[in-house]
C-alpha positions in Angstrom: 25.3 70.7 -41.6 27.9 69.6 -43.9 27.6 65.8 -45.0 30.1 63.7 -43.1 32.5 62.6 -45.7 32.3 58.8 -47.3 33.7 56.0 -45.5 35.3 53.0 -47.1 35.3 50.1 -44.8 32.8 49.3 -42.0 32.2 45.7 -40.6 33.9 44.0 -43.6 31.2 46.0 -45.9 30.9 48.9 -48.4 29.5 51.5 -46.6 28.6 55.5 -47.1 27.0 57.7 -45.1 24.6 61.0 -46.4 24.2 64.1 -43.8 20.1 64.8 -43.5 18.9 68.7 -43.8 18.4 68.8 -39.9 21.2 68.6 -37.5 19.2 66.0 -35.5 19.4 63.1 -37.6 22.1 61.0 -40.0 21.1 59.1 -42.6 22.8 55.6 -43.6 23.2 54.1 -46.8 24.0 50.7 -48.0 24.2 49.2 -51.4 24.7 45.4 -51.1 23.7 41.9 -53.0 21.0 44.0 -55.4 19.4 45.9 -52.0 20.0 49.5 -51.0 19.4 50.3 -47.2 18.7 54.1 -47.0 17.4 56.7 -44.5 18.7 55.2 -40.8 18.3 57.6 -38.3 20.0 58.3 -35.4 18.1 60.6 -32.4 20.0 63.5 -32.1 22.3 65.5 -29.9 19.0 67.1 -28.8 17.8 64.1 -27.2 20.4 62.0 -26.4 23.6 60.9 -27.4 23.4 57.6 -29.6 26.6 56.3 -28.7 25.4 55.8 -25.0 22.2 55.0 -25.5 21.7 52.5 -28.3 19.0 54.0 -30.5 16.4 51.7 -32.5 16.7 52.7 -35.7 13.9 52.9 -38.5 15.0 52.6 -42.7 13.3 51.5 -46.0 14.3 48.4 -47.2 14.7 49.6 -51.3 14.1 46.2 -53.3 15.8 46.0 -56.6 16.7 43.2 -59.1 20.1 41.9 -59.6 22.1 43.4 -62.0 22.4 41.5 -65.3 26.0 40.1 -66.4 28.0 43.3 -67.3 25.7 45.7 -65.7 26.7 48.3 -63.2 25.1 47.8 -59.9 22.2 49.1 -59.2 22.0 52.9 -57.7 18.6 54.2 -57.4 16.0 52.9 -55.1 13.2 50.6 -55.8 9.7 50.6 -53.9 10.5 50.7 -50.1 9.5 48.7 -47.1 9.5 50.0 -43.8 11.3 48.5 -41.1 13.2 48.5 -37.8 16.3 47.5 -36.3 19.3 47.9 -34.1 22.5 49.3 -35.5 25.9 47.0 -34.6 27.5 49.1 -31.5 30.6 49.8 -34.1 28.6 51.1 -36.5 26.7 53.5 -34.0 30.2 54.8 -32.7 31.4 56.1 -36.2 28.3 57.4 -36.6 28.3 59.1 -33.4 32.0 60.4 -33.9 30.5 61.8 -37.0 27.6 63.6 -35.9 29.0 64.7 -33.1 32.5 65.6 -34.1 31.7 66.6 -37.9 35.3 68.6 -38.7 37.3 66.3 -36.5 36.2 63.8 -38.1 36.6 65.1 -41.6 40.4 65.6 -40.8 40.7 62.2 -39.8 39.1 61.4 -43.3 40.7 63.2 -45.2 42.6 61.3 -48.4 45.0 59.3 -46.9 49.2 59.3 -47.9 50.8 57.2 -50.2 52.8 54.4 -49.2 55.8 56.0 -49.9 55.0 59.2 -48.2 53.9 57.5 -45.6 57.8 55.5 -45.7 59.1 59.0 -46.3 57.6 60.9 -42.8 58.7 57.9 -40.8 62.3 58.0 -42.3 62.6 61.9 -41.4 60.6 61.3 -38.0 61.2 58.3 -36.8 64.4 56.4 -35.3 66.1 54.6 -37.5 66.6 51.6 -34.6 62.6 51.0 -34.9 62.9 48.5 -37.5 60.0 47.5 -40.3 58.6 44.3 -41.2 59.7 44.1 -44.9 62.2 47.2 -45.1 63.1 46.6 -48.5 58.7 46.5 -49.4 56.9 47.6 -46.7 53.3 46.9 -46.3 51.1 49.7 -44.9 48.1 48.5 -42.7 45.2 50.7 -42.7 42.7 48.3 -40.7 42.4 44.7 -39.1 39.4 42.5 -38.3 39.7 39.1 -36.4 42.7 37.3 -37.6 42.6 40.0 -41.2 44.7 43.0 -41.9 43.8 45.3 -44.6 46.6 47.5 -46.6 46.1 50.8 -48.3 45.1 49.0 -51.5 42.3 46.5 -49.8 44.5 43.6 -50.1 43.7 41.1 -47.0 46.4 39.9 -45.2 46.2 37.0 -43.2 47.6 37.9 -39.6 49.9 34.7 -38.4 52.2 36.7 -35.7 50.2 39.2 -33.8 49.8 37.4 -30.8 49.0 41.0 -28.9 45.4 40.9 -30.8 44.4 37.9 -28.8 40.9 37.6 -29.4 41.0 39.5 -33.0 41.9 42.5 -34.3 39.2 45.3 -33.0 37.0 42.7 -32.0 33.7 44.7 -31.1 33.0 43.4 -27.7 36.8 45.1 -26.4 36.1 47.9 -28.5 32.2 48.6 -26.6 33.5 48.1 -23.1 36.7 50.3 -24.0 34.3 53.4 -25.3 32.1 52.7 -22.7 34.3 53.4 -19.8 35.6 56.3 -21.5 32.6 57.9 -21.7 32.2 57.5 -18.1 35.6 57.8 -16.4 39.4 57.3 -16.9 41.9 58.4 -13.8 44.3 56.4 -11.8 43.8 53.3 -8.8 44.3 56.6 -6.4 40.1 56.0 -6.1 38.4 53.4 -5.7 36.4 51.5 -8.6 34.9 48.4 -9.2 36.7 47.1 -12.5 40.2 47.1 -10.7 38.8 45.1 -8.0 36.8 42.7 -10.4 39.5 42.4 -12.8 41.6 41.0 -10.3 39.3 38.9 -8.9 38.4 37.6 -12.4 42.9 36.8 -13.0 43.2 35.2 -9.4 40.1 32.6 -10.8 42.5 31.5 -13.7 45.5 30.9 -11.3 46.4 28.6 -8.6 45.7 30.2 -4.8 49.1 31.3 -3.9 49.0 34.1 -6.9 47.0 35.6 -5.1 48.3 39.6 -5.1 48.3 42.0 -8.2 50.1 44.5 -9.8 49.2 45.9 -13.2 51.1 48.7 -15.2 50.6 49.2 -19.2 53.3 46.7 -20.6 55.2 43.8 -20.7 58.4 45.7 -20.0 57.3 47.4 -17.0 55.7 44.4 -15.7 59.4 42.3 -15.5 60.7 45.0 -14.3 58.3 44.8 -11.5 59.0 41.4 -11.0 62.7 41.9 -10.8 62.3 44.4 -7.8 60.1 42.2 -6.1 62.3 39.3 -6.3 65.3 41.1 -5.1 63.2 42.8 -2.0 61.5 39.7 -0.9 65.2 37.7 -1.0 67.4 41.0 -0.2 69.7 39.1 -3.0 70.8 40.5 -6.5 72.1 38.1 -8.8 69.5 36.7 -11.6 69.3 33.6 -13.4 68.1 33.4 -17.0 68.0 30.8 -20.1 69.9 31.8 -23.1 69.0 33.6 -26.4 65.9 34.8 -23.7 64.2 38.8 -23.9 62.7 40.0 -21.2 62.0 43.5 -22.3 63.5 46.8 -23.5 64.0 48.9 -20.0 67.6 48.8 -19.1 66.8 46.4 -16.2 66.1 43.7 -18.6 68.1 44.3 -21.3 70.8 43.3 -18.4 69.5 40.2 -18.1 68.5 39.6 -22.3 71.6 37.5 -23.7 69.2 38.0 -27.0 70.1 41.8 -26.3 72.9 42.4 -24.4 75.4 40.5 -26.2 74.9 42.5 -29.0 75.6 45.2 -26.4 77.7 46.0 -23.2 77.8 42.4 -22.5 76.8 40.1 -19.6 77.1 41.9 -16.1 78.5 40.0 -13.2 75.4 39.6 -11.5 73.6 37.7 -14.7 74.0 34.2 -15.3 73.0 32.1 -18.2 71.6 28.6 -18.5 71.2 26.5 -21.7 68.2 26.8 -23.5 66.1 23.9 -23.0 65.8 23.3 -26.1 65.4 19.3 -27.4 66.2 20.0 -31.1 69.3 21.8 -31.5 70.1 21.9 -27.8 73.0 20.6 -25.3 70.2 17.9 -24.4 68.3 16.2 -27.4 65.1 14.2 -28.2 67.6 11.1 -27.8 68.0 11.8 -24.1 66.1 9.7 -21.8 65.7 12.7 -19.2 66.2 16.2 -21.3 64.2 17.9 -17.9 66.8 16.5 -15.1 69.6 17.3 -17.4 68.7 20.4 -18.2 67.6 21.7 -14.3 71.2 19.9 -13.8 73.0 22.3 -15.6 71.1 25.4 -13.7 72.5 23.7 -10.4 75.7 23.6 -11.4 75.4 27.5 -12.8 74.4 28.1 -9.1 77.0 26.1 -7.0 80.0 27.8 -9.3 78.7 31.2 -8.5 77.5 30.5 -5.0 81.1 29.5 -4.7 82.5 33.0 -5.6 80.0 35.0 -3.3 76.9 35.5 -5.1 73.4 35.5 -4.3 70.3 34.7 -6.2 67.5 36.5 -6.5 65.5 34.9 -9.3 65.1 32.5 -12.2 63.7 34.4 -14.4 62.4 32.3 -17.7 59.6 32.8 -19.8 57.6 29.9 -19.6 57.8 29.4 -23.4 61.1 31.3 -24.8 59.9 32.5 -27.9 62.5 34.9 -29.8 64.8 31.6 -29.0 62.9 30.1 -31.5 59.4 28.8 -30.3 60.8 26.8 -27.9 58.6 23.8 -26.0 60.6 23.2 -22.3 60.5 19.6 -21.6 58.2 19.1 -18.9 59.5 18.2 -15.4 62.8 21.1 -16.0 60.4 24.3 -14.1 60.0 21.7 -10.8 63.5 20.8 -10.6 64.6 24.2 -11.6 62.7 25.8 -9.0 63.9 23.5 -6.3 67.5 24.1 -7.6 67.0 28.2 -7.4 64.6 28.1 -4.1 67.7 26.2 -2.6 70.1 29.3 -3.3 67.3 31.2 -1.7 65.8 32.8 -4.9 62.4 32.7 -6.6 60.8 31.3 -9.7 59.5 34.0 -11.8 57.5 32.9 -15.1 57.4 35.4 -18.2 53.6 34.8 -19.4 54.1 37.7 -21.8 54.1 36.2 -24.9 51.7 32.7 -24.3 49.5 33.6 -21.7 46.0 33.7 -21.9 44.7 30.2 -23.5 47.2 30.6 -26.4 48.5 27.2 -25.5 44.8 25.3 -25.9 45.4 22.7 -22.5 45.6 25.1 -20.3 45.2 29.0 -19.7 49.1 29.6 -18.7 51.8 28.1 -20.5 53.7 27.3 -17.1 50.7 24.9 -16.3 52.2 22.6 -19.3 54.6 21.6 -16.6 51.8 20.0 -14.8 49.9 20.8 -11.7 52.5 20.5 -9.0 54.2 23.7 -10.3 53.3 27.1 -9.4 55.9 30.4 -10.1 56.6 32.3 -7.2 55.5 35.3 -9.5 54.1 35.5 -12.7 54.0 38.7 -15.5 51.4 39.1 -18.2 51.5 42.0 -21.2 50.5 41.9 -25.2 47.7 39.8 -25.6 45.9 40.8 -22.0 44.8 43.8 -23.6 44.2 42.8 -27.0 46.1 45.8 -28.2 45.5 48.8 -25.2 48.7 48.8 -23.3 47.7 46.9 -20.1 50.2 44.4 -18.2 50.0 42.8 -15.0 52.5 40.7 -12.0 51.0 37.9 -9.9 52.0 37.2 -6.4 51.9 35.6 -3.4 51.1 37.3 -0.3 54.3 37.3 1.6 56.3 38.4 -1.7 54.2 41.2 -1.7 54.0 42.1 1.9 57.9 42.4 1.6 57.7 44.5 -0.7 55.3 47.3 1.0 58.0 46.6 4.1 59.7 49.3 3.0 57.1 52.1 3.2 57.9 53.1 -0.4 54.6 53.5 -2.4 54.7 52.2 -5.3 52.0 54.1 -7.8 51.8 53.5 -11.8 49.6 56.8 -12.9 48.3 54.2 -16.0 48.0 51.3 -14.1 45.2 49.8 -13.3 42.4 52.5 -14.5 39.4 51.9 -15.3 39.4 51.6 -19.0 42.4 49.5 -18.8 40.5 47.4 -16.6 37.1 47.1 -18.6 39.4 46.0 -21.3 41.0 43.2 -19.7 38.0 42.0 -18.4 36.7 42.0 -21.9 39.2 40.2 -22.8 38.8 37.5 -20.6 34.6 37.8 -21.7 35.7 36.4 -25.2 38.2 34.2 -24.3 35.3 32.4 -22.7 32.1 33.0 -24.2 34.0 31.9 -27.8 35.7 29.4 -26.5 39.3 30.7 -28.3 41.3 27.9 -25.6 39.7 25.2 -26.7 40.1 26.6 -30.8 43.3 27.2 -29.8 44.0 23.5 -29.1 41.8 22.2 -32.1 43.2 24.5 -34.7 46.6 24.5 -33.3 46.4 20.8 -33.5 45.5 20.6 -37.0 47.9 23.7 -38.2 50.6 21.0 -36.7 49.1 17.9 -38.6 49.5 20.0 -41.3 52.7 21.6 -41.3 54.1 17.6 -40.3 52.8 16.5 -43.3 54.8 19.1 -45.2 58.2 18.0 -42.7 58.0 14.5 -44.2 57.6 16.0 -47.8 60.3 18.8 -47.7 63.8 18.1 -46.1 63.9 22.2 -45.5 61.8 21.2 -42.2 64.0 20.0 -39.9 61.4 20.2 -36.8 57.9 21.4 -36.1 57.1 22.1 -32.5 54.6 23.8 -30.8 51.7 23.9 -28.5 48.2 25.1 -28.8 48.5 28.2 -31.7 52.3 28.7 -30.7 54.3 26.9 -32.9 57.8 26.9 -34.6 58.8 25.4 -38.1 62.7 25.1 -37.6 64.4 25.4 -41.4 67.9 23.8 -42.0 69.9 23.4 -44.7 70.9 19.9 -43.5 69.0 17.3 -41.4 71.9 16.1 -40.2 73.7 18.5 -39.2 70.3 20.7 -38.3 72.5 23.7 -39.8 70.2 27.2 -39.6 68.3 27.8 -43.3 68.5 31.7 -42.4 68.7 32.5 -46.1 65.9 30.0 -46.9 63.7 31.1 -44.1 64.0 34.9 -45.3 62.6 34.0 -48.6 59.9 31.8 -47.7 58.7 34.6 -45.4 58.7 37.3 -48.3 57.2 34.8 -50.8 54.5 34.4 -48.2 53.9 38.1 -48.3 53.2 38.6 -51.9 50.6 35.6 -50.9 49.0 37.9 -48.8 50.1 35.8 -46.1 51.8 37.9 -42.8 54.6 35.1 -41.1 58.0 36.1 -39.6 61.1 34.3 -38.0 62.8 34.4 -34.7 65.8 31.8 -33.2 69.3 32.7 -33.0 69.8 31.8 -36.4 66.5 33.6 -37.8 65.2 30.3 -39.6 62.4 28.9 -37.7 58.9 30.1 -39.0 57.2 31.5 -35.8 52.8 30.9 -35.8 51.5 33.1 -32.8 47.8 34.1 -34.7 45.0 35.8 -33.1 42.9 32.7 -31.2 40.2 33.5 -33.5 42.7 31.9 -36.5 40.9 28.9 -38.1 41.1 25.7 -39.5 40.6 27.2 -43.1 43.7 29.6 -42.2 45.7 26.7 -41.7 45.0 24.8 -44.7 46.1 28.4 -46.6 48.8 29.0 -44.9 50.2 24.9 -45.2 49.3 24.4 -48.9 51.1 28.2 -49.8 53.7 26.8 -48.1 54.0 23.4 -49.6 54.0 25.6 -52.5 57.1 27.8 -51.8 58.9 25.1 -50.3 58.3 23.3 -53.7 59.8 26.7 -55.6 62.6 26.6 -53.3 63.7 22.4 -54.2 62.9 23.0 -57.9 65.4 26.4 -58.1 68.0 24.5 -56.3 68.5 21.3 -57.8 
């Protein structure tokens, strides 16, 4: 057997691997810290497959001295010890794939593109409308690891945005239970099988009673879109009510009812109808106002009465419970209560858009729309990006009688992804690591800290206008004028790029592209936070010096 070819990064380590004579073993080499780890071996395809049954492995421990100053490390073996031990499960899956799959594998390994021809391919291939972080320099991410990403070049990125990595990038636990499953089975909720079942069961223990009835599909999209049928079957009404600058999602149905989307489009349809933001910086209701959460649910009664007055009949509210492409937005508690009496009155129903903040991101609470406090519950709620830490799993909570309307009319509804088992195993990984490593309550520590931090850096710099946020969902909101809270757009864009070529991954969202939007993986840390702060003190600092 050929040797499998050389691998470059394994477990945040230097690794290679040699093939043996024999087809039935693989040997493993390490060089690290003056030590050379050599001859692991893996039982082989003749006995029983390593990935499934995690082998004990036997290798000589090579001793050497350090290298001196200037030296080359060290590359042949000292006098060996003999011992024993159990491979990590990621590094017995690559080996596996290996052994098993030799010539796939070797394709899969083989030298990789250039950045360019990488940028070339997906100019030629691509749709021009799928846009690139960076256009004008576009980094190209190879591999990620907890809150890391890791370009073409090595360079380590730190990861402030991707909130659909929830628990880390390829953290092994989701990885295991996602190859495990696969090995065993992968069809549709057509059978029955355990993991649907006890994934459910595991959701329903994170929400109040009434959510009671489940749904899941493969992404955020599909899951409002869900949510938007059921509302309009369970109230036989079709008119929507939504917050403005909000996204819902791509499909048609909810680009109809995206003012962040649609107005850049066909327009508002007659059957959408758009609130204020709730937002108590830059909104129609300020921090000055004794009541921003009455005021606000005020002005979604009056939206109702006017069109209630020409005919129309609501469905839904339909509000993610944190708008975040509005610009990391923090809805003043109190506004979901009275907004859900106002829309429950017009014979609607509340629906919650956990999509974005679900899932202990906001540190006091699992759910975002809990921040309201405990005498609110959403009629229905949808979950997507970080429930599968980066598989394409979503999900729609319900009550009972929402549901039951919905089967009324004998029309089955079937997703052939939803709900399978790997999907399932996933999630319920997922919700393994949320609790076994704590990530709500880091998510409230660090999150905490991140905004001690960045406050200290609003009193120094007159760029920050407002920092907001919640747990590790938080918004820096830039302005050129305190004042007059005018949008830093221009500002924002070249803190974000300066931040880059720091190695530093941040991005912007709000109408006016200037507030600084942190949604890390949970496993993000207190050390992050002091980077990211003090490389921002230190751009912001740039910024004053250039301009006075």
């Amino acid at each position: 057997m050929d040797p499998p070819p050389k691998l470059r990064l394994l477990d945040n380590r230097l690794h290679w691997l040699e093939g043996e004579a024999q087809n039935d073993h693989i040997s493993h080499k390490r060089i690290k810290n003056g030590k050379c780890l050599s001859f692991l071996s893996l039982p082989g395809r003749r006995n029983r497959c390593p990935a499934l049954f995690p082998p004990t492995v036997s290798y000589r421990q090579l001793s050497l001295p350090p290298p001196r100053a200037g030296e080359e490390p060290h590359k042949e073996p000292g006098k060996p010890s003999s011992r024993k031990t159990r491979l990590p499960p990621s590094d017995i899956f690559i080996l596996s794939l290996q052994f098993l799959f030799p010539h796939s594998w070797a394709a899969m390994s083989a030298e990789p593109r250039s950045r360019q021809e990488t940028l070339a391919l997906r100019k030629q291939l691509i749709g021009s409308s799928c846009k690139l972080f960076f256009p004008e320099d576009p980094v190209k991410i190879i591999s990620a690891k907890g809150q890391y990403m890791y370009d073409e070049n090595g360079n380590k990125y730190l990861d402030c945005i991707n909130n659909v990595a929830q628990v880390g990038h390829c953290h092994s636990e989701v990885i295991r239970a996602a190859h495990q499953q696969n090995l065993a089975l992968n069809t549709n909720s057509r059978y029955l099988h355990d993991n649907l079942v006890d994934y459910a069961q595991r959701l329903s223990n994170t929400l109040p009673k009434k959510l009671c009835t489940f749904y899941f599909l493969n992404s955020g999209s599909e899951a409002n879109d869900l949510a938007l049928r059921l509302a309009r079957q369970y109230t036989k009404h079709e008119d929507v009510l939504v917050v403005d600058h909000a996204y819902h999602g791509h499909l048609t149905s909810l680009i109809d009812i995206s003012p962040y989307k649609f107005r850049n489009l066909e327009g508002q349809k007659e059957w959408v109808h758009v609130a204020p933001l709730p937002d108590t910086y830059r909104g129609l209701y300020r921090e000055d106002n004794k009541d921003p959460a009455t005021a606000y649910a005020n002005e979604v009664k009056k939206i109702i009465d006017q069109a209630q007055q020409k005919g129309r009949k609501f469905a839904a509210f339909f509000v993610e419970s944190l708008p975040s492409v509005a610009g990391q937005i923090i809805p003043p508690p109190g506004y979901f209560q009275k907004a859900a009496e106002h829309i429950h009155s017009a014979g609607g129903v509340f629906i919650a858009d956990e999509i974005q903040v679900g899932f202990g991101r906001v540190g006091k609470h699992f759910w975002a729309f809990q921040l309201q406090g405990e005498d609110f519950i959403p009629d229905i709620i949808t979950m997507g990006k970080p429930i599968g830490n980066g598989h394409p799993v979503s999900c729609v909570a319900t009550t009972k009688e929402i549901a039951e309307a919905f089967s009324a009319t004998g029309v089955e509804y079937f997703n052939t992804f939803g709900g399978n088992p790997v999907s399932c195993a996933i999630g319920i990984a997922v919700l393994d690591v949320i609790e076994k490593e704590q990530l709500q309550l880091h998510a409230l520590q660090v999150g905490s800290f991140l905004m001690e931090l960045l406050n200290q850096q609003k009193a120094k710099h007159p760029l920050i206008g407002d920092v907001r946020g919640v747990g590790l969902f938080i918004g820096v909101d830039l302005v050129q004028d305190q004042e007059k809270r005018t949008p830093a757009t221009e500002e924002a864009a070249i803190i974000i790029t300066r931040l880059k070529e720091e190695f530093i991954m941040l991005a912007t969202d709000g109408p006016g592209r200037n507030v600084l939007k942190f949604k890390p993986p949970l496993c993000f840390n207190a050390e992050d936070a002091k980077l990211v702060a003090d490389k921002l003190d230190k751009i912001l600092t740039e910024l004053e010096k250039r301009e006075a």
